[in-house]
PAMIDREN-318527 format. One record per atom (N, C-alpha, C): residue in three letters; x, y negated, z negated. Coordinates in steps of 0.2 Angstrom, whole numbers, plus 2048, in hexadecimal, padded with zeros to 3 digits. Atoms other than C-alpha are relative to their C-alpha. Layout:
BEGIN
ALAXYZ;...
end
This chain:
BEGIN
UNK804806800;UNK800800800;UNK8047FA800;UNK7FE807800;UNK8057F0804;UNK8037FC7F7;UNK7FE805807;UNK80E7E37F6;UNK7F97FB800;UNK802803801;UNK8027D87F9;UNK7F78027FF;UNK8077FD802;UNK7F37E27F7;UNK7FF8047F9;UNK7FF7F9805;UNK7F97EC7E7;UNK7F87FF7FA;UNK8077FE807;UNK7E87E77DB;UNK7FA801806;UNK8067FE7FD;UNK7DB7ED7E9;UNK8008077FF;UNK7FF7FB7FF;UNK7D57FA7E5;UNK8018067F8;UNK7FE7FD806;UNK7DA7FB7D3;UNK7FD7FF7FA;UNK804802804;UNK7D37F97C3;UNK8077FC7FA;UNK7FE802801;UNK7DA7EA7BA;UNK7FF7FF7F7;UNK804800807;UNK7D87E77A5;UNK8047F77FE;UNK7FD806802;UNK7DD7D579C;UNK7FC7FE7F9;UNK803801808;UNK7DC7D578A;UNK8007F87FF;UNK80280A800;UNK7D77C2784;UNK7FF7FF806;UNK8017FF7F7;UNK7CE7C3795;UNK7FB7F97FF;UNK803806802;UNK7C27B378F;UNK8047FA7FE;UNK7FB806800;UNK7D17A778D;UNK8007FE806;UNK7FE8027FB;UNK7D679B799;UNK803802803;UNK7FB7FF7FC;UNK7E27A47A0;UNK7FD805804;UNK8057FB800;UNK7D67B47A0;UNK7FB7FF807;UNK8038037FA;UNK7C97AA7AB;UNK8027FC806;UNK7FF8007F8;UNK7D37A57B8;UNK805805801;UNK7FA7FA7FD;UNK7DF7B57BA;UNK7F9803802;UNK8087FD7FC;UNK7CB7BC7BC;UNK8007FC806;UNK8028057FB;UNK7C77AD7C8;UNK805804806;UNK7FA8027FC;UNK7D77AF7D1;UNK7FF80B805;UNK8027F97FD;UNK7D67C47D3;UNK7FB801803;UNK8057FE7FD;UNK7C57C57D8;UNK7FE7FA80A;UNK7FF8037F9;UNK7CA7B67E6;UNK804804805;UNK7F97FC7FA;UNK7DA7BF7EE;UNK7FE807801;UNK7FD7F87FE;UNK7D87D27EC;UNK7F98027FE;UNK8077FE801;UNK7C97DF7EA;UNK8008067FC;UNK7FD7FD808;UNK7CC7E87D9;UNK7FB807800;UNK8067FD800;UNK7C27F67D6;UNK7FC7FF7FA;UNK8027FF808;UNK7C17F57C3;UNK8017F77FD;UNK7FE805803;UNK7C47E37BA;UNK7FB7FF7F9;UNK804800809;UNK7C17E47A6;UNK8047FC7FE;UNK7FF807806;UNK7C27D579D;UNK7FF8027F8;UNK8017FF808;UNK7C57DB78A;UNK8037FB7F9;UNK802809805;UNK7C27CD77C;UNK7FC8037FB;UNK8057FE806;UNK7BA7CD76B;UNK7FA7FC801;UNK807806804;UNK7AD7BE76C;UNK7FA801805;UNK8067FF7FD;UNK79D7C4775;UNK7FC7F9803;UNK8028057FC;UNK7987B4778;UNK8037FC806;UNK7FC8047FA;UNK7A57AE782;UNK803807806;UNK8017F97FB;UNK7A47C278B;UNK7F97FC806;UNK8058037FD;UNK7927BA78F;UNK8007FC804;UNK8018067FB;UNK7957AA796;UNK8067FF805;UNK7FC7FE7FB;UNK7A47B279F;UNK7FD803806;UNK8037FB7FD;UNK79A7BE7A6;UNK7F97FC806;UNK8038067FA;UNK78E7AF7B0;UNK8017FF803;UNK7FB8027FC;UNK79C7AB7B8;UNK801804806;UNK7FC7F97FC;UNK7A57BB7BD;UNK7FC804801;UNK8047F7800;UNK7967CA7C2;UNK802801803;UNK7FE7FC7FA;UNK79E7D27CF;UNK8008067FF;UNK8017F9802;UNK79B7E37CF;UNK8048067FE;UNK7FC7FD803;UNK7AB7E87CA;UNK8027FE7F9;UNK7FC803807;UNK7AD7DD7BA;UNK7FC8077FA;UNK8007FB807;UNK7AC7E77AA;UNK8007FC7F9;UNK7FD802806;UNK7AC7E0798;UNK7FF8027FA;UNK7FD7FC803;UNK7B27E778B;UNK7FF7FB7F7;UNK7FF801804;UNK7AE7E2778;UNK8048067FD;UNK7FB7FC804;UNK7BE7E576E;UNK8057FD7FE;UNK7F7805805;UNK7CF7DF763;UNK806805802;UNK7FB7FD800;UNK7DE7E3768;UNK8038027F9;UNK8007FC807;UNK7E07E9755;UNK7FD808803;UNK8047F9801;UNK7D67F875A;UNK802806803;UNK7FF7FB7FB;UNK7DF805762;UNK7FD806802;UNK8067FA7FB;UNK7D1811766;UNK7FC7FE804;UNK8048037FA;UNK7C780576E;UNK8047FD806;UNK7FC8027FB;UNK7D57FF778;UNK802806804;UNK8007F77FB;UNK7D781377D;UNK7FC801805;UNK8047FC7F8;UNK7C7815784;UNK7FF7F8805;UNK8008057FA;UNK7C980378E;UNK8057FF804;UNK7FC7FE7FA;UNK7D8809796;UNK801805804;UNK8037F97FD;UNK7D181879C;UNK8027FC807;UNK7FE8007F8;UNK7D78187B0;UNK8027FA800;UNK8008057FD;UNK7DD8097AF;UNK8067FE804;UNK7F98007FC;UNK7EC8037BC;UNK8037FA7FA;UNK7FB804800;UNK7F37F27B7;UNK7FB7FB7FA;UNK800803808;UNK7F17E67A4;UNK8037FA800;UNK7FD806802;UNK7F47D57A0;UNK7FE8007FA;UNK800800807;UNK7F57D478E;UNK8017F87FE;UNK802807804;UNK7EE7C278A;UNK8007FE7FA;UNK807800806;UNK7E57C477B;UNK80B7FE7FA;UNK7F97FF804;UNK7F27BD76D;UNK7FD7F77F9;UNK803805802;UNK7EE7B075E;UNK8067FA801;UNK7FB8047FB;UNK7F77A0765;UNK8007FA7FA;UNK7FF804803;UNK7F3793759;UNK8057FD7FB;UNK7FD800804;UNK80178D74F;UNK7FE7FF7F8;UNK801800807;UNK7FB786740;UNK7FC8057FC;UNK8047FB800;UNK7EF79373F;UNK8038087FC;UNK7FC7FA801;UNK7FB7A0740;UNK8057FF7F8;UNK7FF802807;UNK804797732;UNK7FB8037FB;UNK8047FE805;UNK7F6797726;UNK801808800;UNK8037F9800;UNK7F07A972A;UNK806806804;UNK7FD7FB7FF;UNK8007B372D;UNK801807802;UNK8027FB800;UNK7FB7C472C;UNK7FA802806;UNK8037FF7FA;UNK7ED7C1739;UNK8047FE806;UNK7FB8027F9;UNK7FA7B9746;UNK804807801;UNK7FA7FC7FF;UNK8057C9743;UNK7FB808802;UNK8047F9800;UNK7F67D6743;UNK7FE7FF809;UNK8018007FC;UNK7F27D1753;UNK8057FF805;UNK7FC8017F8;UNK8007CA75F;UNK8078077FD;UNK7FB7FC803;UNK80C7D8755;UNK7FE8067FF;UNK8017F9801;UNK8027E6750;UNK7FB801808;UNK8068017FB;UNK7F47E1760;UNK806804807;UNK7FB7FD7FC;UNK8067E376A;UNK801809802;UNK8017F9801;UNK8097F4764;UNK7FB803806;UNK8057FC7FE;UNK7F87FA767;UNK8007FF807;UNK7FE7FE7F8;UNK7F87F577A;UNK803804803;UNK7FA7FD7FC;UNK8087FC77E;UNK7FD8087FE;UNK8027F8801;UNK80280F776;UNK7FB801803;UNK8057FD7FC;UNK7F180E77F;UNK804801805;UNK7FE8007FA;UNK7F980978F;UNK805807803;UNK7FB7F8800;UNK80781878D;UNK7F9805802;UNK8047FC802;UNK7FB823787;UNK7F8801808;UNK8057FF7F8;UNK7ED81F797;UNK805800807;UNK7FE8007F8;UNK7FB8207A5;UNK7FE7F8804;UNK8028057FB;UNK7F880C7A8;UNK8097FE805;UNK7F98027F9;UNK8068067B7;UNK8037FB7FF;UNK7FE806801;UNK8087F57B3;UNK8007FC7FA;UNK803804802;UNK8087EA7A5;UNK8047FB800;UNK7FA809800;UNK80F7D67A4;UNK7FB7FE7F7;UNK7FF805806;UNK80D7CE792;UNK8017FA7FF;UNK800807801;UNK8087BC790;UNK8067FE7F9;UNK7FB802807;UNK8197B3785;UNK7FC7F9802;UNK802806800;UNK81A7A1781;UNK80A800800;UNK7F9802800;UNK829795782;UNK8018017F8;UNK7FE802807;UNK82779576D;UNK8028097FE;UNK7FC7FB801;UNK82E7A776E;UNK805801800;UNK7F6803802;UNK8417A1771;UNK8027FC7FC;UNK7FE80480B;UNK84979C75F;UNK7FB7FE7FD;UNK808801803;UNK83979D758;UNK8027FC7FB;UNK800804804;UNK83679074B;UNK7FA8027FC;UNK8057FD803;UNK825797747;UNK7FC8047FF;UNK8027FA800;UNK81B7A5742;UNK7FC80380A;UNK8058007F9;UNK8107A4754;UNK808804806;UNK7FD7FF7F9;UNK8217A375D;UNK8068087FE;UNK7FC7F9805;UNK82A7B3752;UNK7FA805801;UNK8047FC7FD;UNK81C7BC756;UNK7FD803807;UNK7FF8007FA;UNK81C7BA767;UNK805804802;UNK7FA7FE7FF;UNK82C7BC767;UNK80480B7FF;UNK8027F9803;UNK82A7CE75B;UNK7FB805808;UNK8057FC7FC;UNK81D7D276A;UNK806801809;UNK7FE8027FA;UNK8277CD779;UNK807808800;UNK7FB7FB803;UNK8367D9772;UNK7FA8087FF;UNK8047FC7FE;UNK8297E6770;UNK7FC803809;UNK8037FE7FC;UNK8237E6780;UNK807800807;UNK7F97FD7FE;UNK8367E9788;UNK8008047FE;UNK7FD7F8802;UNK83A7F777D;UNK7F9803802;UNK8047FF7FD;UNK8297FD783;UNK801805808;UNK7FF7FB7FC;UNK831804791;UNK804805801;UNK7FF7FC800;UNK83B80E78A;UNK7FB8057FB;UNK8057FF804;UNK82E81377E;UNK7FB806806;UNK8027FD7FA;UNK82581978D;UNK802809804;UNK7FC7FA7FF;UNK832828790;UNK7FE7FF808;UNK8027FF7F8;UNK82B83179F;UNK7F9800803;UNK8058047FD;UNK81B8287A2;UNK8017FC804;UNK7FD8077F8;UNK81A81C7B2;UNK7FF7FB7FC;UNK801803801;UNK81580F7A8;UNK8057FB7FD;UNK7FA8047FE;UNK81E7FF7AA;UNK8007F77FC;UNK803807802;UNK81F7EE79F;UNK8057FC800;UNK7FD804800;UNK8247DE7A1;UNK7FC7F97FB;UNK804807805;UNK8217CA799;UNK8037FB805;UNK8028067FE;UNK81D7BB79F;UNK8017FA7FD;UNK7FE806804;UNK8257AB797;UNK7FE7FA803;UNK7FE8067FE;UNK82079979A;UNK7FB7FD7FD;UNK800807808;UNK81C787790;UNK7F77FF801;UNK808803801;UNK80C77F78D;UNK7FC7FF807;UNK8058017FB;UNK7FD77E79C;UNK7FB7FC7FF;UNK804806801;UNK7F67707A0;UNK7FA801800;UNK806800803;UNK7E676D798;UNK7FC8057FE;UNK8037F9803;UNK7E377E78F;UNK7FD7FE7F9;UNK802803807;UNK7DA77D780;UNK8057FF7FA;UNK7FC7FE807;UNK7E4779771;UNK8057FA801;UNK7F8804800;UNK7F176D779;UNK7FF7FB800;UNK7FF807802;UNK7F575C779;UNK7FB7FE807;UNK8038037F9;UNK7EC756788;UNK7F98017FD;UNK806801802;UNK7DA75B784;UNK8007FA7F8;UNK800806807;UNK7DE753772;UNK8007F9802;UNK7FF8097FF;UNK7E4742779;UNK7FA7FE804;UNK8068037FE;UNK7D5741786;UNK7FA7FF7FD;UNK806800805;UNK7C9745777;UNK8017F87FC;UNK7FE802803;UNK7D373976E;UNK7FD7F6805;UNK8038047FB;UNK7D072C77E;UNK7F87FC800;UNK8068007FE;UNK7BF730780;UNK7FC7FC7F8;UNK804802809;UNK7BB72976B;UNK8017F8801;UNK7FB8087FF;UNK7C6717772;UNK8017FF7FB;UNK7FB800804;UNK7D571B768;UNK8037FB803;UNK7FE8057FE;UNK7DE70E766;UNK8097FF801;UNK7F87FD7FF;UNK7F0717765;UNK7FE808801;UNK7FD7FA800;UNK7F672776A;UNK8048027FB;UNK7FA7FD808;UNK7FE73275B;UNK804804804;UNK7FA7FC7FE;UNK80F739763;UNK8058017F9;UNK7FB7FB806;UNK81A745758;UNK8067FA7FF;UNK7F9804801;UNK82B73C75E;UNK7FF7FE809;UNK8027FF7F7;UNK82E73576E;UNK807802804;UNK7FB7FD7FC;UNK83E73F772;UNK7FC807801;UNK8007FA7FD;UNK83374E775;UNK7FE804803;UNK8017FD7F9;UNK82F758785;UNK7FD8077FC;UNK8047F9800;UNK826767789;UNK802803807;UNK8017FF7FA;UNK825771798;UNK7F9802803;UNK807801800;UNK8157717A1;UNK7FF806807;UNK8037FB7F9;UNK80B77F7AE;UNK7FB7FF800;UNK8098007FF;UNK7FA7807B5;UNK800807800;UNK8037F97FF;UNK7F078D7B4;UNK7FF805804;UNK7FF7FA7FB;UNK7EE7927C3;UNK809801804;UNK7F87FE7FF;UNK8027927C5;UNK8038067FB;UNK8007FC806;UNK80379C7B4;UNK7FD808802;UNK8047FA7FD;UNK7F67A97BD;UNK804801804;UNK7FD7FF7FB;UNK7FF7A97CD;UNK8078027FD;UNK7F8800803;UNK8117AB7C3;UNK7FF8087FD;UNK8017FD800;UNK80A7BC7BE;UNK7FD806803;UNK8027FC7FA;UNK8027C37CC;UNK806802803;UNK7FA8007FD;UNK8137BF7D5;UNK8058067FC;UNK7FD7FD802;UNK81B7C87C6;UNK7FF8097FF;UNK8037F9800;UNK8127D97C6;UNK803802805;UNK7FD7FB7FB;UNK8177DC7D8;UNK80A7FD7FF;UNK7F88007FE;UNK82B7D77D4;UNK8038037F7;UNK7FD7FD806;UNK82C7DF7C4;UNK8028047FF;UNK7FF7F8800;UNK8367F07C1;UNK7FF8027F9;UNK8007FC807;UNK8337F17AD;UNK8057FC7FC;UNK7FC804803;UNK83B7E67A0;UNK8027F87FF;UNK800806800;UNK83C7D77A5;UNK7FE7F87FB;UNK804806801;UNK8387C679D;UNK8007FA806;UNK8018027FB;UNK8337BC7AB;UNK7FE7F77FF;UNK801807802;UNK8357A77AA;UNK8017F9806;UNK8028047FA;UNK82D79B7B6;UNK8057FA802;UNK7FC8077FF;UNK83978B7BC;UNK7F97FD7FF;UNK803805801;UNK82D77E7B6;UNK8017FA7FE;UNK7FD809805;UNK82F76C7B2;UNK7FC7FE7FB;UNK801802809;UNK82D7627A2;UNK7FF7FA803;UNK80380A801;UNK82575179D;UNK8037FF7F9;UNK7FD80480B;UNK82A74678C;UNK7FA7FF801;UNK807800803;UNK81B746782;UNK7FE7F9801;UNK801808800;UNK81C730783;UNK7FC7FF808;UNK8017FE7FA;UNK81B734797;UNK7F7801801;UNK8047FC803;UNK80D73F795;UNK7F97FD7FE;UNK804803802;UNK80273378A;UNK7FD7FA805;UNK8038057FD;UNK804725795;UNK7FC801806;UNK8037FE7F8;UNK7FE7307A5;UNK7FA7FF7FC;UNK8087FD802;UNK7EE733799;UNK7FB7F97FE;UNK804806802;UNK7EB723791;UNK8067F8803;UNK7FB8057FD;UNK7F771579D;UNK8007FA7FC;UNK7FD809804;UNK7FC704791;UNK7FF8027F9;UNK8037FC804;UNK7F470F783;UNK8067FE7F8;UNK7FC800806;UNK800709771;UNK80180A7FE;UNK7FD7F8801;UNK80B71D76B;UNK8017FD7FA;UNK7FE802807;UNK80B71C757;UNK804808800;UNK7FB7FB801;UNK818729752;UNK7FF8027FB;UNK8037FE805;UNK811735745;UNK8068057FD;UNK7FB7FA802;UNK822742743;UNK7FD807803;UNK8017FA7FF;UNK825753747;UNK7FA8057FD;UNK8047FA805;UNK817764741;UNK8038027FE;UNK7FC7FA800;UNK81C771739;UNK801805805;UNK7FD7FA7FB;UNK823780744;UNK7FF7FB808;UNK7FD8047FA;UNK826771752;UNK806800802;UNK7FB8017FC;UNK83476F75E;UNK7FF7FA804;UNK8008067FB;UNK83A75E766;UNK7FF802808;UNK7FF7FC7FA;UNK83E76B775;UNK7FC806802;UNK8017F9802;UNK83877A779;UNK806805805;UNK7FB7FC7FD;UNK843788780;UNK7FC806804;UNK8037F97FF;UNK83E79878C;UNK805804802;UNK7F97FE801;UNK85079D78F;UNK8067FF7FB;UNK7FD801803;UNK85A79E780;UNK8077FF802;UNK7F68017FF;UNK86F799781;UNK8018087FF;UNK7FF7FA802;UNK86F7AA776;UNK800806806;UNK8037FE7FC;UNK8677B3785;UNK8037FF809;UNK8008027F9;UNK8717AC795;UNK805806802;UNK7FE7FB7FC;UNK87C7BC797;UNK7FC805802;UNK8047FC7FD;UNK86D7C579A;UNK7FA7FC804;UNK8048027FE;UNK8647B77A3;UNK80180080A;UNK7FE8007FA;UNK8647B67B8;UNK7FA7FB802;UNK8038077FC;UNK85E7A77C3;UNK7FC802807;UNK8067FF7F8;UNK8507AB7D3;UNK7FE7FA801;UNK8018087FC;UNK84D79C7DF;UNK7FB7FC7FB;UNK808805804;UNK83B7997D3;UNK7FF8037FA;UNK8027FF807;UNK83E7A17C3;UNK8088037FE;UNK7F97FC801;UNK84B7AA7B8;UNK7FF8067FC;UNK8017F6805;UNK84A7BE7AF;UNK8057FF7FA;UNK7FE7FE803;UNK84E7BF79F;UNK8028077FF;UNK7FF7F9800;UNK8577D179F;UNK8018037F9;UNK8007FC807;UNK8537DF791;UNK8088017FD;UNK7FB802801;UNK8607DD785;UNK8018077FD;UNK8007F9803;UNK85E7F0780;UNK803805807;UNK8017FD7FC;UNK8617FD78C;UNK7FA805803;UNK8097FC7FB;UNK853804798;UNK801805803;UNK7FE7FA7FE;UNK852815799;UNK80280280A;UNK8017FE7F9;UNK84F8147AC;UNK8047FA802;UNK7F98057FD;UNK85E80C7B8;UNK7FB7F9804;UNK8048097FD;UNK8597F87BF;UNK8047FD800;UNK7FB8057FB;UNK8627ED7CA;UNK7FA7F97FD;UNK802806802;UNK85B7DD7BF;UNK7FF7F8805;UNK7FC8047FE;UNK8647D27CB;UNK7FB7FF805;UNK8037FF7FA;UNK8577D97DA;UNK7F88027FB;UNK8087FF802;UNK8447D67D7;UNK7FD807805;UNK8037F97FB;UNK8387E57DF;UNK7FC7FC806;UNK8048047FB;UNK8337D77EC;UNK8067FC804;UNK7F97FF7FD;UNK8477D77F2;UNK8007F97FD;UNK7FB8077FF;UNK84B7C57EC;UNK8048017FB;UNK7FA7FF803;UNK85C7C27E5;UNK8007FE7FD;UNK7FE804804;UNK8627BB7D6;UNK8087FE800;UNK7F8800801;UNK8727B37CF;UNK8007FE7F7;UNK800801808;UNK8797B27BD;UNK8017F97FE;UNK801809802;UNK8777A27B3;UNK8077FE7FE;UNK7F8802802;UNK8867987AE;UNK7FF8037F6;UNK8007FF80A;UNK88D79B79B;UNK7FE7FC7FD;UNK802804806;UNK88479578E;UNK7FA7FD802;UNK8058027FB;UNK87579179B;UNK7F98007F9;UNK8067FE803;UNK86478E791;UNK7FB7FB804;UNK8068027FD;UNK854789797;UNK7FB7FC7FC;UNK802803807;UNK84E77A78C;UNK7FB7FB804;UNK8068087FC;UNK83F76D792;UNK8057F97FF;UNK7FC804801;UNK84C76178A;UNK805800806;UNK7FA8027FB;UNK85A763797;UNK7FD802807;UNK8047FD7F8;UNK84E76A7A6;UNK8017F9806;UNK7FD8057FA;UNK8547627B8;UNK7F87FD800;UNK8068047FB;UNK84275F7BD;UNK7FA7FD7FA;UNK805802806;UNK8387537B0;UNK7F97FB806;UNK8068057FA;UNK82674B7B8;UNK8007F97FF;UNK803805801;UNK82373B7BA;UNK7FA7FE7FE;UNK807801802;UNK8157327B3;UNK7F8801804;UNK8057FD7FB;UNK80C7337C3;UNK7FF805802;UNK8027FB800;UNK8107427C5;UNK7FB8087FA;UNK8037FB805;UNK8097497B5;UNK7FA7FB802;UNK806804800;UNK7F973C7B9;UNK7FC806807;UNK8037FD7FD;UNK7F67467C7;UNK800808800;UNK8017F9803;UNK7F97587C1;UNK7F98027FC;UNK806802807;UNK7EB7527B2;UNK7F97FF805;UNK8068037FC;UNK7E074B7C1;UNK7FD808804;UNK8007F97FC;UNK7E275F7CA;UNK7FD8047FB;UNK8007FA805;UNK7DE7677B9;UNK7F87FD7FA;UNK809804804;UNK7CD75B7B2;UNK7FC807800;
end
């Protein structure tokens, strides 16, 4: 079968299938390719329902269930080919307070995927990271991080099952729930009289949604197993950012959060012997050994890498390509 036809045909699953990212990887699959199966599994029944308005195509499926459960996750992997593992608790301060639910989920919810997946014979899995996975500062990003590590040695875990897993790293998306952008236009829409910036030395990296989807699809067909997979994308300074949202707008400086960073990182310095450079993204390579041999160097869609320089890291702070104000003005104008 064709590369470019590989989900026609198959049956697809995406735990946290109701998140933003859930709802366009659905939009995005059900436009390009003709799936056989597509199950969306999620805990909240209501947002299964008002998903389900959307998406009825007669292949979609939806599946009430917690990635805690690994019996229900058994029988919703049953014949399945290929997994996005979305579902993950993402809020930091959240994950602060409530520790033990950020760990039972993105940590033990890990787990339990990787065992169904084994255990049902699935082919493909990618694992949504964050950039707060690299030098973690707080529990959201150390639990990621804990998952992300999980789901490499995963392949050796695996033994002599075909099943194959990789991860997907990259920084914040523009205007997802939770981030700074819906906040500031809320904040617009009340006629604030200032914007509240943390500091104004510090940058983020930004993706859209449907680039974030697209950066996944692409990596299913080029991934051989191990991998952590991290998109070149440009950064903004938070100051920037503001201005695109509210233009002449006064920025009062309130200081850093807790578990914040001026920077964020998705290639650590620690990490550049095992990192390599592709024309639009970079592989982080498994820092264990993988039972099965892999030319890291060469994606499964032939394109070539090269190694990074020494001491290479990948920091929003030093990133060649920052936006301009217009250009974040019309990024925001693409994403309303």
């Amino acid at each position: 079968m064709a590369q470019q036809d590989m989900f026609d045909g198959k049956s697809v699953l995406i735990t946290g299938g109701t998140g933003s990212f859930g709802k366009k990887f659905v939009e995005t699959l059900l436009k390009r390719y003709k799936p056989r199966r597509v199950i969306v599994y999620s805990r909240d029944e209501l947002k299964q329902y008002e998903m389900a308005q959307v998406f009825n195509d007669s292949c979609m499926r939806y599946f009430i269930g917690d990635v805690r459960d690994l019996p229900r996750l058994h029988q919703a992997l049953h014949g399945v080919d290929y997994v996005v593992h979305a579902a993950a608790l993402k809020h930091v301060p959240v994950a602060e307070y409530n520790p033990l639910e950020c760990l039972k989920t993105n940590v033990g919810g890990a787990e339990n995927v990787i065992q169904a997946a084994i255990d049902n014979e699935v082919e493909k899995i990618i694992a949504l990271s964050t950039d707060k996975a690299a030098n973690p500062i707080n529990l959201y990003g150390a639990s990621k991080l804990a998952s992300d590590k999980l789901f490499v040695a995963a392949n050796n875990i695996a033994g002599g099952h075909r099943t194959r897993f990789a991860v997907v790293r990259y920084g914040n998306v523009v205007g997802s729930r939770g981030s700074v952008v819906p906040f500031f236009r809320n904040l617009l829409a009340q006629n604030a009289k200032e914007l509240p910036i943390t500091d104004v030395r510090m940058t983020r990296f930004w993706i859209t949604l449907q680039q974030g989807v697209d950066f996944v699809f692409e990596n299913f067909k080029r991934m051989h197993g191990g991998e952590i997979f991290v998109p070149k994308i440009p950064s903004s300074r938070i100051t920037d950012l503001g201005e695109a949202i509210a233009p002449g707008l006064p920025h009062k400086v309130i200081g850093i959060r807790p578990g914040e960073k001026l920077h964020e990182v998705m290639c650590p310095r620690d990490d550049y012997h095992l990192t390599v450079e592709f024309p639009a993204h970079y592989v982080i390579k498994p820092s264990i050994n993988i039972t099965f041999q892999v030319d890291y160097s060469v994606s499964n869609l032939g394109e070539t890498s090269k190694p990074v320089v020494e001491d290479f890291e990948y920091s929003s702070g030093t990133n060649p390509h920052f936006l301009t104000v217009a250009e974040i003005r019309r990024l925001l104008e693409e994403t309303v």
